[in-house]
C-alpha positions in Angstrom: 13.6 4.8 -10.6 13.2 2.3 -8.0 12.6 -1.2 -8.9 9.3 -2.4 -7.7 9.1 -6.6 -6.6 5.9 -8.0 -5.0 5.8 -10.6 -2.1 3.5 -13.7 -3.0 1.6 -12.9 0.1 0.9 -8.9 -1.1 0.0 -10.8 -4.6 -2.8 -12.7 -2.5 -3.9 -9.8 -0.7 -4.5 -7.4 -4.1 -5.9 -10.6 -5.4 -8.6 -10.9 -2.6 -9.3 -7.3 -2.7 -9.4 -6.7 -5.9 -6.9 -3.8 -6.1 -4.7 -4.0 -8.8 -0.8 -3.4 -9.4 -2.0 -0.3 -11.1 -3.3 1.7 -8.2 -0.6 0.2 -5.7 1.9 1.6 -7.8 0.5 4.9 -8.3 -0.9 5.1 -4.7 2.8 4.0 -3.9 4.4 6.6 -6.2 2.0 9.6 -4.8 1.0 9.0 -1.3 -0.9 10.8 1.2 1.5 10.6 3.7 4.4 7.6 4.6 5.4 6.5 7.8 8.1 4.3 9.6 6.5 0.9 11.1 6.8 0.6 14.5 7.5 -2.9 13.8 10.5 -2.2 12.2 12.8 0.6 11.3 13.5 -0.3 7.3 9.8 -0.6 6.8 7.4 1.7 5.7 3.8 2.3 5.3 2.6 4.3 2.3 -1.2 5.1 2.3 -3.6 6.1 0.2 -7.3 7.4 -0.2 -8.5 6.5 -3.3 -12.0 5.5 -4.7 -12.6 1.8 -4.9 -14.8 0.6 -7.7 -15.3 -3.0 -6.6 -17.1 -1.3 -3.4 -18.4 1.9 -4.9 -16.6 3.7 -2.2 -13.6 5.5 -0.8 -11.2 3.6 0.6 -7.6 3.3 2.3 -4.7 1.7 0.5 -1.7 0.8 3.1 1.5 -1.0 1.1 3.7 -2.0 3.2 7.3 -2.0 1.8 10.8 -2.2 1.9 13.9 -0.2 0.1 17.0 -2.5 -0.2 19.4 -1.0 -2.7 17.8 -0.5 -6.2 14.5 -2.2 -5.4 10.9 -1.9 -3.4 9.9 -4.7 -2.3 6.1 -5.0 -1.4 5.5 -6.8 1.8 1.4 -6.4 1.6 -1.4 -4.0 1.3 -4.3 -3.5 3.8 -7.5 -2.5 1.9 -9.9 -1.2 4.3 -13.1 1.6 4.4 -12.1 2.3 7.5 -10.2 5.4 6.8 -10.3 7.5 9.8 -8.8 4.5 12.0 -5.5 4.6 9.9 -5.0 7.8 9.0 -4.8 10.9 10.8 -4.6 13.8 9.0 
């Protein structure tokens, strides 16, 4: 088992969108599908459809990570109800 670090900046961004370390970690351990960024080649996108309370709503989780050695390290999430633009399944 991987250990799992948080930026400050993907601490902000669950804190603004009220999504909490809970369902990034289990969204993170069970996506719907994970892809390379096209940013950059060791980072990843993990995402998620998952029902968000706060909104009464589905919506689309998308952590943005890292793997270096041992640990994950979370760069940020995207929160959005905008589900079909990000994921094409």
């Amino acid at each position: 088992m991987n250990k799992i670090r948080f930026s400050s900046h993907a601490l902000k961004r669950m804190q603004e969108r009220n999504v909490s370390r809970y369902i990034v970690i289990s969204s993170l351990n069970n996506p719907d599908i994970i892809e390379i960024s096209n940013h950059a080649p060791n980072r990843f996108l993990a995402k998620k459809r998952y029902f968000n309370q706060y909104f009464s709503k589905e919506h689309l989780l998308i952590i943005v990570f890292e793997i270096n050695k041992n640990i994950i390290e979370i760069i940020t999430i995207i929160d959005t109800s905008k589900i079909n633009k990000y994921l094409n399944l």
